[in-house]
N, C-alpha and C positions, 0 to 999 in steps of 0.2 A: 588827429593831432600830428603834425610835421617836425620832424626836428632837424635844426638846421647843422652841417658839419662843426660847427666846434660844441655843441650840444657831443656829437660822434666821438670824436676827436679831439679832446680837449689839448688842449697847446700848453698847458702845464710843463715844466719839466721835469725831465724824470728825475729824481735824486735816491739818495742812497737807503732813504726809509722806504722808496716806491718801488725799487730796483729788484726782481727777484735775484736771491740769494743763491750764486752758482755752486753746486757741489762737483768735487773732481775725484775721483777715483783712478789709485795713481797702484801700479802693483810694482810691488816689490820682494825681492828675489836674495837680496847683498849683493848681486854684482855693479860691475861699474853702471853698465848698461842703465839697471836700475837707478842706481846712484843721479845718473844724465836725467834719467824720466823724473827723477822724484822735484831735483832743479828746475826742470822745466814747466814740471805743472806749477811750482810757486812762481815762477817769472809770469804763468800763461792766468793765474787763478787771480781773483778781483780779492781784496782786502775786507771785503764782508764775507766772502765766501770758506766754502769749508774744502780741505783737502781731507782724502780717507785714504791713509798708507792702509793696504792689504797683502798681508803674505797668504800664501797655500801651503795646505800640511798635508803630505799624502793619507789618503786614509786605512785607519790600523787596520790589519787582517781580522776580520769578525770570528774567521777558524779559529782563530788564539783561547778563545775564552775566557769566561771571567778567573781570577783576577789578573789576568796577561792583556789580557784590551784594554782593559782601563790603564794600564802600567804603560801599555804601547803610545796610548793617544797621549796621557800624561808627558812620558816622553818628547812626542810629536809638537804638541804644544809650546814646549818650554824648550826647543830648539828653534821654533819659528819665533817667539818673544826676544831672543836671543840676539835673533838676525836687525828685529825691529829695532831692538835696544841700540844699535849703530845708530837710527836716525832718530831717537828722543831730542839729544840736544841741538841738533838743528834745528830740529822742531820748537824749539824753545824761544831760538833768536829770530822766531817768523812772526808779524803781527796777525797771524790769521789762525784761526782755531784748524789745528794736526790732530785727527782720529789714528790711530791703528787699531787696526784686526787684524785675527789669524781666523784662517776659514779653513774647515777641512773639505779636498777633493782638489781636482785638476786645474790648474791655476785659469786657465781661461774660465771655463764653466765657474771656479771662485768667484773671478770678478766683474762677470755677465751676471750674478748673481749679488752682487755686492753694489754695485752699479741700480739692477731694477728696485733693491729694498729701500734706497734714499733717490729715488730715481735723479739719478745723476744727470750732469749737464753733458761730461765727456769722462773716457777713461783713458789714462794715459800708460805708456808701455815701452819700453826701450827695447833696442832689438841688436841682438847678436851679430848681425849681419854674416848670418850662414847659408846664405844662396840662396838660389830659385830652387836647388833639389832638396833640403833642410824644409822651406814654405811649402813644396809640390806634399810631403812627408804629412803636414800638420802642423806646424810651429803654435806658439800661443799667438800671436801675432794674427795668423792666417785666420785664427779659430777666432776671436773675437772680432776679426773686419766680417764674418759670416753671421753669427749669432748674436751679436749687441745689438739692443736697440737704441741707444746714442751713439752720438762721435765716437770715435776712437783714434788718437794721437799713435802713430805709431814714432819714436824719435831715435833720432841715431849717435852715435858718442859722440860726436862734434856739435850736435843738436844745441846745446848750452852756449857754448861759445859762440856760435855763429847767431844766435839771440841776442847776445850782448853784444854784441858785434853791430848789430842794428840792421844787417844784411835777412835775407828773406824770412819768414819762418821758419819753424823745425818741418822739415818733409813727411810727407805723408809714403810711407813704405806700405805696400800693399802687396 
């Protein structure tokens, strides 16, 4: 039995029930940098899609012991909700469904991990723009264009504006 291409290929269009549902993984920090990424994944993200704010908590010294580790992470946690809590109400006046997490460990490794759990479409990440000797060092930047297995947006403080602007996209910093 032979099938012909629009058997293959149906010529349907795609719409917003058929469309998979993009997820973005946007890390944030509180700084501005952040601030430009977290704007730029909602300008860059689809209206069914899902945005996932992630902060990193460093992790508590295990030497500590019980009950000072619990007390450390405790701590850790409710400094990073803290940070997050700047971008609830933004997230409020956006039609598209805003996760936060707090992940404990090194912020790249966080959201190369945060990224394969909902396996993400891209993760996005604003950048300091502290040289080639800061990237040669390790940046989170560096670390996730090496270890993600999606895209990665790297975007830069002007990133936003020159989006709205309707001039090229955010660049890709590498």
């Amino acid at each position: 039995m032979s099938s012909t291409p629009q058997d293959t290929f149906p010529s349907a269009p795609v719409t917003a029930r058929t469309a998979k549902r993009r997820t973005v993984v946007v890390g944030y920090d509180g700084s501005d940098e952040a601030r430009t990424a977290f704007a730029v994944a909602i300008e860059r993200s689809e209206a069914t899609g899902t945005l996932v704010v992630v902060h990193a908590t460093p992790p508590a010294s295990s030497w500590l012991g019980s009950p000072y580790y619990e007390r450390a992470v405790a701590r850790n946690h409710q400094a990073a909700e803290r940070v997050l809590d700047e971008m609830r109400p933004l997230a409020e006046q956006v039609q598209m469904p805003i996760e936060f997490e707090v992940l404990e460990g090194s912020p790249a490794e966080v959201l190369v991990r945060a990224a394969a759990a909902r396996a993400a479409d891209e993760i996005v990440v604003g950048s300091r723009g502290l040289g080639r000797l800061h990237g040669a060092l390790g940046s989170v930047s560096q670390e996730l264009l090496r270890e993600a297995t999606c895209p990665v947006l790297v975007v830069g403080r002007d990133a936003q504006g020159r989006a709205r602007q309707g001039s090229t996209s955010p660049r890709r910093i590498a």
